[in-house]
Kinemage of the C-alpha trace (Angstrom):
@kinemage 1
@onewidth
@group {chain A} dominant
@subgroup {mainchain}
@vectorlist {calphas} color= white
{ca unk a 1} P 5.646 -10.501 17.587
{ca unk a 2} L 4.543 -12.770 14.457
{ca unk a 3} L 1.133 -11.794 15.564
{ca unk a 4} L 1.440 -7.790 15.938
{ca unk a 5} L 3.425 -7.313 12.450
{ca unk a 6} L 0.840 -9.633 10.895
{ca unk a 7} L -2.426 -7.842 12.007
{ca unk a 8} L -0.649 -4.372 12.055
{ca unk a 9} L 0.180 -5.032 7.510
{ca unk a 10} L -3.257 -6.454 7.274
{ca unk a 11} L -5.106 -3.290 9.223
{ca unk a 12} L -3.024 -0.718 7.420
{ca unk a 13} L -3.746 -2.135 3.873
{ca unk a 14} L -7.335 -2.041 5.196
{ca unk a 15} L -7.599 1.122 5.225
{ca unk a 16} L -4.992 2.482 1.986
{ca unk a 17} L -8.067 0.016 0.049
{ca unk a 18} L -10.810 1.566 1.630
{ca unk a 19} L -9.466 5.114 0.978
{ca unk a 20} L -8.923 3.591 -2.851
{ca unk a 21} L -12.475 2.939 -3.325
{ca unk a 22} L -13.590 6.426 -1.610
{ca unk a 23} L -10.776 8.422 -3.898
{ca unk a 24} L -12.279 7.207 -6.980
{ca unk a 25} L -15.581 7.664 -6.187
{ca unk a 26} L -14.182 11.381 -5.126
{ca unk a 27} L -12.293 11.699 -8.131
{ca unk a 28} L -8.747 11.677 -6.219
{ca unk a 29} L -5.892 10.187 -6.949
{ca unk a 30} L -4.869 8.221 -4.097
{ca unk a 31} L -1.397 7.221 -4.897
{ca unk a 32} L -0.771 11.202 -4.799
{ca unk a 33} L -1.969 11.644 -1.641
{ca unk a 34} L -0.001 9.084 -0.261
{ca unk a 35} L 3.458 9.976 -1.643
{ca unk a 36} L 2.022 13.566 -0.205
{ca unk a 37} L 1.971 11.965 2.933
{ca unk a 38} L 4.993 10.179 2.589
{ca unk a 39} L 7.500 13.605 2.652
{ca unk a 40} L 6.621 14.042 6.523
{ca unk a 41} L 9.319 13.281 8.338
{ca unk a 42} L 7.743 11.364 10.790
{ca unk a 43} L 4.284 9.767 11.919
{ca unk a 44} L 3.537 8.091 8.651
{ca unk a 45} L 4.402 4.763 7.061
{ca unk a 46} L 2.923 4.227 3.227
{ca unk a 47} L 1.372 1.168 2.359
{ca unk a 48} L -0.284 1.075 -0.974
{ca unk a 49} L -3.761 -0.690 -2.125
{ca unk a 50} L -4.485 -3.313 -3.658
{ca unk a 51} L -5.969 -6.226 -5.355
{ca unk a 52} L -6.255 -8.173 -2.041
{ca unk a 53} L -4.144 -9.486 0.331
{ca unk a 54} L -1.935 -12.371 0.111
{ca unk a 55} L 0.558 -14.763 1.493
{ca unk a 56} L 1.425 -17.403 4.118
{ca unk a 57} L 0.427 -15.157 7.240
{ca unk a 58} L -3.296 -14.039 7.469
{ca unk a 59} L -4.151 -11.866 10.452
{ca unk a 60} L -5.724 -14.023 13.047
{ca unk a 61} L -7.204 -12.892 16.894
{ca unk a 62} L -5.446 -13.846 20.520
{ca unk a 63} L -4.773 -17.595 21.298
{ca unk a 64} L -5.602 -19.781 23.791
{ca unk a 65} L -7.486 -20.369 26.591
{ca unk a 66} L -8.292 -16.398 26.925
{ca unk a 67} L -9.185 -15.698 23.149
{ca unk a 68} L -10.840 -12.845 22.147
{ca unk a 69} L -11.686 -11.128 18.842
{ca unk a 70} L -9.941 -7.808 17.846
{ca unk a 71} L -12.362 -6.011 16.521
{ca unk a 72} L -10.438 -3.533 14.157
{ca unk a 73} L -8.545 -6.765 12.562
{ca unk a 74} L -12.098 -8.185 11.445
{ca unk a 75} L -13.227 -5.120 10.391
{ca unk a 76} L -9.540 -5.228 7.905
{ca unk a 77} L -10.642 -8.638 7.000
{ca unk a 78} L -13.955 -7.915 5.992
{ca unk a 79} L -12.439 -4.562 3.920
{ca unk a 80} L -9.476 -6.538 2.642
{ca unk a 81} L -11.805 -9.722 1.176
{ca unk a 82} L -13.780 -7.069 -0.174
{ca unk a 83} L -11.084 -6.126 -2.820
{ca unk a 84} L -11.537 -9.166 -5.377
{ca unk a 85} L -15.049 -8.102 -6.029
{ca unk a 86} L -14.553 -4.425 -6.515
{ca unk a 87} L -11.650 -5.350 -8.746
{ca unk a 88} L -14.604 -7.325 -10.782
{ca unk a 89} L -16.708 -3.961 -10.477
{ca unk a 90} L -14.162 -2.126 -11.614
{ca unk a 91} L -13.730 -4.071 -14.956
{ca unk a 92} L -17.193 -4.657 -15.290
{ca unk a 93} L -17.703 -0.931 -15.090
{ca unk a 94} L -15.081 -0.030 -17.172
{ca unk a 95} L -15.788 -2.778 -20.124
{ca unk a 96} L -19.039 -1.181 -20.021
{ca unk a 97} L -18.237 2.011 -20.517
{ca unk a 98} L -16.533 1.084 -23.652
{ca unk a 99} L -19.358 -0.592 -25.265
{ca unk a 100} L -18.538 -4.254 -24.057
{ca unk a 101} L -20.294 -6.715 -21.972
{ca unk a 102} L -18.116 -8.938 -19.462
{ca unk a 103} L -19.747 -11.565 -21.001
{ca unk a 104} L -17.512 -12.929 -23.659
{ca unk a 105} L -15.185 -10.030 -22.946
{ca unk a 106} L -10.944 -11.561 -23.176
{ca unk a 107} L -9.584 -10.739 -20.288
{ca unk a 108} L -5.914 -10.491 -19.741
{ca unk a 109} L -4.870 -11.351 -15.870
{ca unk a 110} L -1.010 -10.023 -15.509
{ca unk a 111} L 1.232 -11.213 -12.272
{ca unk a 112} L -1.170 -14.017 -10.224
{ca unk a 113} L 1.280 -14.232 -7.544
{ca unk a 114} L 0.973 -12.601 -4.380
{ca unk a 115} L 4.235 -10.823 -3.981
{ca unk a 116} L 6.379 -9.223 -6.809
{ca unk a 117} L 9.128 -10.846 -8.431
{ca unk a 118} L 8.382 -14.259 -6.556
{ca unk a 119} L 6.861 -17.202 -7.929
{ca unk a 120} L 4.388 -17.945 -4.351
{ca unk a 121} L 0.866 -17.834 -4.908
{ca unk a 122} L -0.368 -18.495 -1.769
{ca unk a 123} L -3.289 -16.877 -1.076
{ca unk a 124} L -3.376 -14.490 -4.057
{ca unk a 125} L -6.121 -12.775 -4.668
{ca unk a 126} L -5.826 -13.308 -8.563
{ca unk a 127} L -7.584 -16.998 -7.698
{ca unk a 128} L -10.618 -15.048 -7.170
{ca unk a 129} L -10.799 -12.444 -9.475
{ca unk a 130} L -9.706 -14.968 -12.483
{ca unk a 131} L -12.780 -17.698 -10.532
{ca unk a 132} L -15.288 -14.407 -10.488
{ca unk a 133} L -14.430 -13.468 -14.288
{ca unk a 134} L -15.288 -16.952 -15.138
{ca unk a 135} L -18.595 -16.682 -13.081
{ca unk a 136} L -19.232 -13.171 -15.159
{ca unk a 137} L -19.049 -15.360 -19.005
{ca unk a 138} L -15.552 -13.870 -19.635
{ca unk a 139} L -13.036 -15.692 -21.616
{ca unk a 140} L -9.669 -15.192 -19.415
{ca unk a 141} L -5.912 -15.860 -20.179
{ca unk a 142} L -2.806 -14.781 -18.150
{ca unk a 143} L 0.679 -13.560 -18.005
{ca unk a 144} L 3.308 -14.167 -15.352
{ca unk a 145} L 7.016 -14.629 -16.247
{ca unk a 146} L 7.021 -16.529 -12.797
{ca unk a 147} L 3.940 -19.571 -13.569
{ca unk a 148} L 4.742 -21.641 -16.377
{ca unk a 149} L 1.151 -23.121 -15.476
{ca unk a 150} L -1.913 -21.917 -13.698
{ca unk a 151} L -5.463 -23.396 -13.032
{ca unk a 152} L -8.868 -22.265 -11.455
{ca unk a 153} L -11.253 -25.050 -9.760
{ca unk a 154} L -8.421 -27.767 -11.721
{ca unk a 155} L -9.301 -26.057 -14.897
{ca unk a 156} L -5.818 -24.858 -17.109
{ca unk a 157} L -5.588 -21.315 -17.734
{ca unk a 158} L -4.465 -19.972 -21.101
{ca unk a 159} L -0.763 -18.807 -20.515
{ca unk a 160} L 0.173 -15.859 -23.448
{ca unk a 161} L 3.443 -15.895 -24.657
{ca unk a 162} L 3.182 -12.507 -26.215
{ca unk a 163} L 2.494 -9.880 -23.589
{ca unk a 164} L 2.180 -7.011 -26.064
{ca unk a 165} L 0.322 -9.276 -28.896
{ca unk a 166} L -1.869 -11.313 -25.683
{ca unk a 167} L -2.641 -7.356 -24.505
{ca unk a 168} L -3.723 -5.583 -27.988
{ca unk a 169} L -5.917 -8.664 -28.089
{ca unk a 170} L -7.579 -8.683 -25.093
{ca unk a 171} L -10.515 -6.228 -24.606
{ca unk a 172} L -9.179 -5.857 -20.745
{ca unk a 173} L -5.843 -5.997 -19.437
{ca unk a 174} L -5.696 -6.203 -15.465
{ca unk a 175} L -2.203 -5.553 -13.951
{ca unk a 176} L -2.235 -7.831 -10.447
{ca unk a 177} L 1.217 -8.411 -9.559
{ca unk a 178} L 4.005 -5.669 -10.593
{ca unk a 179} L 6.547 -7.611 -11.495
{ca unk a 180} L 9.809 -5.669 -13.056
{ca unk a 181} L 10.402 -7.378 -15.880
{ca unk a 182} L 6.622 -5.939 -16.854
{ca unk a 183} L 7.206 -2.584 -19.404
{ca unk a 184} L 4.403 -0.790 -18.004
{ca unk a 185} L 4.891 2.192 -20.328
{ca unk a 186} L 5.148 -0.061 -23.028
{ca unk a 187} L 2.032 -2.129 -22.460
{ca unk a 188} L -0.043 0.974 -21.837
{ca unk a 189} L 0.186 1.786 -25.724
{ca unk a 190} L -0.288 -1.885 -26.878
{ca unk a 191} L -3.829 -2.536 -24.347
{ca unk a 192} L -6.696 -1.719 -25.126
{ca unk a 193} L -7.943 -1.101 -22.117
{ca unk a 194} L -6.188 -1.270 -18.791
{ca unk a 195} L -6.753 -1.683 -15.660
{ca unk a 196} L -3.999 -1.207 -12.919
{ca unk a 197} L -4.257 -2.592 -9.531
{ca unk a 198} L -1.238 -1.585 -7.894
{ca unk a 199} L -0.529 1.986 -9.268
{ca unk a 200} L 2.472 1.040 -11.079
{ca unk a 201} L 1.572 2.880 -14.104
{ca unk a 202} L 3.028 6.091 -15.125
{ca unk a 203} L -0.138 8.678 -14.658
{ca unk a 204} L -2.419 8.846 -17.051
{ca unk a 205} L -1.213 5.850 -18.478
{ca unk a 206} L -4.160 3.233 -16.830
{ca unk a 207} L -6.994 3.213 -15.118
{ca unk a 208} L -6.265 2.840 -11.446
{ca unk a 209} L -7.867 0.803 -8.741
């Protein structure tokens, strides 16, 4: 059973990212089309894009003696591990569009846990975005109401204590983790820039993933 639910999240989110990357190349918003989707009464169950994909169970093939690969759960895998870098492509593009190089950019990482309102971070895919940013030159600090402390490759992240003042600082605010105590509205106005991962933003409010 453990294995079916596991491999059935992980192929579903596959494909709500995938669709995320082709609606913004399209122009789309995706998070419309899926609460579109979501009034049929039957035949449909929404899952929503993301960052990456998290937590303690990762979607693995058929044990033992007769193992065998399942083809459409490494072709989720593939799309799923994909996420961290486009998130980086995303603020890359987007840092660039506003005159700024990633380079020496201060980046904001908000929520690095892998499930909202919880203070796990197993596998969260905020590890690699905040390890990629550091690759790109930027200068990265986070927020999370649920980490007192956080470090990439054993090296201590900068924890702001002021969302709003950490946010109208920072050249690019990434939203990771929605966690509810997180003013969305509010921190719209006080970011510069901002990217949301999750589509937790009121419309028009963020850039979405």
């Amino acid at each position: 059973m453990q294995l079916l639910e596991t491999n059935y999240r992980h192929v579903n989110i596959a494909l709500v990212n995938e669709m995320a990357v082709l609606c913004h190349d399209l122009g789309v918003d995706l998070w419309d089309v899926i609460r579109c989707a979501e009034t049929k009464p039957f035949g449909f169950q929404g899952f929503r894009p993301g960052p990456g994909v998290g937590g303690h169970a990762v979607p693995r093939d058929l044990a033992g003696p007769r193992a065998r690969s399942l083809r459409m759960v490494e072709l989720a895998q593939q799309v799923n591990h994909h996420m961290p870098q486009y998130v980086i492509q995303r603020a890359a593009a987007l840092l660039n569009e506003h005159g700024k190089s990633a380079r020496g950019a201060r980046v904001l990482l908000l929520g690095v846990t892998y499930k909202p309102d919880h203070a796990d971070q197993q596998g969260s895919p905020a590890h690699e975005i905040a390890l990629r940013l550091l690759e790109l030159g930027a200068a990265i600090s986070y927020h999370d109401p649920y980490v007192p402390s956080w470090s990439v490759l054993d090296r201590p992240v900068p924890r702001a204590d002021s969302l709003y003042e950490a946010a109208a600082d920072a050249d690019l605010t990434i939203l990771l983790q929605h966690h509810r105590t997180y003013d969305l509205q509010g921190l719209s106005v006080k970011a510069q820039l901002l990217l949301d991962t999750r589509g937790a933003t009121p419309t028009g409010a963020a850039h979405r993933l």
